[in-house]
N, C-alpha and C positions, 0 to 999 in steps of 0.2 A: 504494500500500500504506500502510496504518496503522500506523504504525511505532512510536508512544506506545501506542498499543493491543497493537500484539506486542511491544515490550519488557515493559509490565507484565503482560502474559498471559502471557510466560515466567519473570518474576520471581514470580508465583500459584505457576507448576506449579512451578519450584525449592524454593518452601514447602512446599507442598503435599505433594514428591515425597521430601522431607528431614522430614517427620513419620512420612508412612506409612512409610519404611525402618526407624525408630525403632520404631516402633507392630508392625510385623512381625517385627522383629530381635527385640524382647523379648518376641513371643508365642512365635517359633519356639527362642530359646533363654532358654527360662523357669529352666532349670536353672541355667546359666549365671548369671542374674539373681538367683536364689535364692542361689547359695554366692558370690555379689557380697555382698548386702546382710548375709548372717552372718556376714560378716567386715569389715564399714563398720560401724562402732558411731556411735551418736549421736553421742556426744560428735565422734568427726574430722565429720560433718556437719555439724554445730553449730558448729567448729571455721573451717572450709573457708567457709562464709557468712558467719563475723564476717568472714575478711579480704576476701571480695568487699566486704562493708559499708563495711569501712574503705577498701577502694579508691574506690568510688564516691561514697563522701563527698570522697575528695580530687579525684578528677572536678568533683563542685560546687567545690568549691573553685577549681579549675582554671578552669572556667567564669565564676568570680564575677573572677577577677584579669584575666582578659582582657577581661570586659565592662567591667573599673576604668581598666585599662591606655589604651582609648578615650571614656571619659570620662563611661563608662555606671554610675551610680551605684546599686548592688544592696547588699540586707545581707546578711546570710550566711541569714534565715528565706528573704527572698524569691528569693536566689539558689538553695536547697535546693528550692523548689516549683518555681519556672520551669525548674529543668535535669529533676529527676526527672517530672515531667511533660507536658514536650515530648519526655523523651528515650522513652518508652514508643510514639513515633512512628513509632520507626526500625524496629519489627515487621512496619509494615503495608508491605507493597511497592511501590515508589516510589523509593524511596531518598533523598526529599526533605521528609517529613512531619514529623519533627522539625524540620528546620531553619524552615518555614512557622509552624509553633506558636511556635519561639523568635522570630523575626521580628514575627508578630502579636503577642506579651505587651511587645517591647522597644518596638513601636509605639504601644503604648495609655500608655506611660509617657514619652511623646514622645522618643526618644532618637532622635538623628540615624540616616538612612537608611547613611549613610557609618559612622558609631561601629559600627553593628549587623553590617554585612557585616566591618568588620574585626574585628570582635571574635568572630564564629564561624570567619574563616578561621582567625582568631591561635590560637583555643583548642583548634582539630582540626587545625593546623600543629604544635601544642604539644606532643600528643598521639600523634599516627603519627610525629612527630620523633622525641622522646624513644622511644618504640617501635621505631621501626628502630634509632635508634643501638644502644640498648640489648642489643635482637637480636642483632645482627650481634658485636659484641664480646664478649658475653657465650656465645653459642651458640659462636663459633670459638673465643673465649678457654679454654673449656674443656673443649670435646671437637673439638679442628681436623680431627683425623683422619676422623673419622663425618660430619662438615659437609661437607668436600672429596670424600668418597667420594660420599657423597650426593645434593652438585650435581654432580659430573663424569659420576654413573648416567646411562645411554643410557636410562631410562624417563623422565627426571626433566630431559630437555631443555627444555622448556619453559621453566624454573627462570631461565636465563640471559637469558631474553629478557626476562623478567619486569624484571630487575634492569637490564641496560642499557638498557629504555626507563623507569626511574623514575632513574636516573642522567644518561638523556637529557634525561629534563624537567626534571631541575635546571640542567643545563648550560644549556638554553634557556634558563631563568625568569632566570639570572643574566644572558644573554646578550640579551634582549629588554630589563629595566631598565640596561642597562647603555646601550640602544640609545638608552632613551628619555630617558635624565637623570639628573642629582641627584635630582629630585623624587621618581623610580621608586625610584629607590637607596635613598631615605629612609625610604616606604613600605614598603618588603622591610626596612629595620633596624627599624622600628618593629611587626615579626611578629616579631622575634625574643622568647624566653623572658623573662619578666623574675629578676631573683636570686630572689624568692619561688618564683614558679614551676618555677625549675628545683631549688629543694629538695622542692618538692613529688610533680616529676614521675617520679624514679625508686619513691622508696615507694609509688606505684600500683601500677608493675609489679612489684615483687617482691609487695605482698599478692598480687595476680591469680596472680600465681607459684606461690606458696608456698598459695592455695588448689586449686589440681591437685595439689600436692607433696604436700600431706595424705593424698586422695585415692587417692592412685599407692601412699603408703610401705609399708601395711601387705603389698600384694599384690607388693614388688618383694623379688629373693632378692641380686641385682645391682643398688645405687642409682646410679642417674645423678649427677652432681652437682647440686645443690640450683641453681644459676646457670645451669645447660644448661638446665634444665626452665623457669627464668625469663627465657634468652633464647627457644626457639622458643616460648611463650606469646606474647610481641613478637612475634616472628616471622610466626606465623597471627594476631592480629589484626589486622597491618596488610597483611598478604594480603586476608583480610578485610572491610577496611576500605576498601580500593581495589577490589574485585570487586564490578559494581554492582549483581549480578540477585541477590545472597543478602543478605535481610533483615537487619543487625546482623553479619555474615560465617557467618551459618549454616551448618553444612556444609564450608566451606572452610575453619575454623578448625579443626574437628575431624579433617579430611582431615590437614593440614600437622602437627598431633600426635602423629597416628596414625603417620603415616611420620618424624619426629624421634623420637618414645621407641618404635619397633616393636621394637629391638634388645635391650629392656628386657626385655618382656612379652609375652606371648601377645597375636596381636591383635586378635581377638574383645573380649577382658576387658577389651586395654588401651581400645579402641573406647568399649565400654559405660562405663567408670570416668572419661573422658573426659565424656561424653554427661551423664551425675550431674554430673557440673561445670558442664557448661552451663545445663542444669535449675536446679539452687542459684544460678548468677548469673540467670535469668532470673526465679528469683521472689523474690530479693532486691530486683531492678527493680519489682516489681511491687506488693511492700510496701514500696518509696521512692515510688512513684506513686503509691499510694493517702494514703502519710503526706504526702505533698504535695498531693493536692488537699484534703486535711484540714486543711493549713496554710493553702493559698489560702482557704479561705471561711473559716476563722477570722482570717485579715488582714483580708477585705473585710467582715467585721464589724465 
């Protein structure tokens, strides 16, 4: 059996099968979508994509310190075109296509094979790091009750296995360097955050945050707290971000939403208002991709 071949021909239809639900959900509730968008005014849309913006700038940013951190020397133009441009990768099904393009641009600028691999682990260790931490204390810190309910649900068994096999692999990962030496040892401290980066890295996730929270506010009668809504945004991206058949966490980020704030809002509405969010960060990527390959050939000018 062709198993590259049935992984990315289920990774198609997951695409695929997560546009048309979209594409049919907002034919069949037009109505819906109509007393959605007459109550989203410009301005919270307007609103909601500057703080994508500003999160994904500090994304580059994030990118540029861990290509620094291994000794890969980026400036913040070429660092803005290299990330926003290879990151428009992560669409295509794969789950590999970004990181190929980041690899091929570090290689044309001769940076070590070695700098290159640690500095993409470092940067997306940097990244679901700070995202689970963030999650996890943030999501129990302040709604404990609805978290525990949540995870203990007999539908939502799953949830636990999830979590002691990414606890499992940490224990290993400390467990194998531990096995293999100082040398291992040294290599797993030299992933860690550096001070820049860890001031950088919570202000991602609350913009990401507080871009749903816009979103959410006008249609909610009951507000959640502002730091609930900014840890399960963590929460589903690094769900996300670890599931490998949904391009970018498609689908699975908007699932794990839907069921953190259902208790908020209607779940149809809360669904669609959700789906607006994703949309707005996807074509905010998309005019950072475009302003980046506009950078790149005015560099290579």
């Amino acid at each position: 059996m062709n198993w590259p071949l049935l992984k990315n021909g289920a990774r198609w239809a997951w695409l695929l099968a997560m546009v048309t639900f979209v594409v049919v959900f907002a034919i069949k509730r037009k109505d819906l979508v109509a007393a959605a968008f007459s109550r989203l005014s410009l301005e919270t849309l307007c609103l909601s994509a500057l703080l994508i913006l500003l999160a994904k700038l500090c994304l580059v940013a994030n990118m540029r310190r861990a290509a620094r951190r291994f000794a890969i020397r980026v400036g913040w133009i070429d660092a803005f075109w290299i990330y926003n441009v290879t990151e428009m990768g992560k669409y295509i099904p794969g789950s590999i296509w970004q990181f190929v393009g980041r690899i091929g641009v570090l290689r044309e600028r001769n940076a070590a094979p070695q700098s290159i691999r640690d500095s993409i682990l470092a940067e997306h260790l940097w990244a679901a790091g700070s995202a689970s931490l963030l999650g996890v204390v943030l999501a129990f810190g302040t709604q404990p009750e609805l978290c525990l309910s949540w995870m203990c649900s007999p539908d939502f068994e799953s949830k636990r296995y999830w979590v002691l096999a990414l606890a499992g692999a940490g224990v290993g990962a400390i467990a194998v360097a531990v096995a293999l030496g100082r040398k291992a040892i040294r290599w797993m401290l030299r992933l860690l955050p550096t001070p820049r980066a860890m001031m950088v890295l919570p202000f991602i996730w609350l913009c990401f945050g507080a871009s749903l929270w816009v979103i959410l506010f006008p249609f909610l009668e009951v507000k959640p707290p502002f730091l609930y809504v900014v840890g399960v945004y963590c929460i589903g991206f690094v769900l996300g971000f670890v599931i490998p058949f949904a391009p970018a966490g498609l689908g699975v980020r908007e699932a794990v939403l839907t069921m953190a704030l259902v208790s908020y809002l209607e779940p149809q509405m809360l669904f669609f208002l959700i789906t607006v969010n994703r949309i707005l960060n996807f074509s905010v990527e998309m005019l950072l991709g475009g302003s980046g390959l506009l950078c790149r050939a005015l560099v290579r000018k």
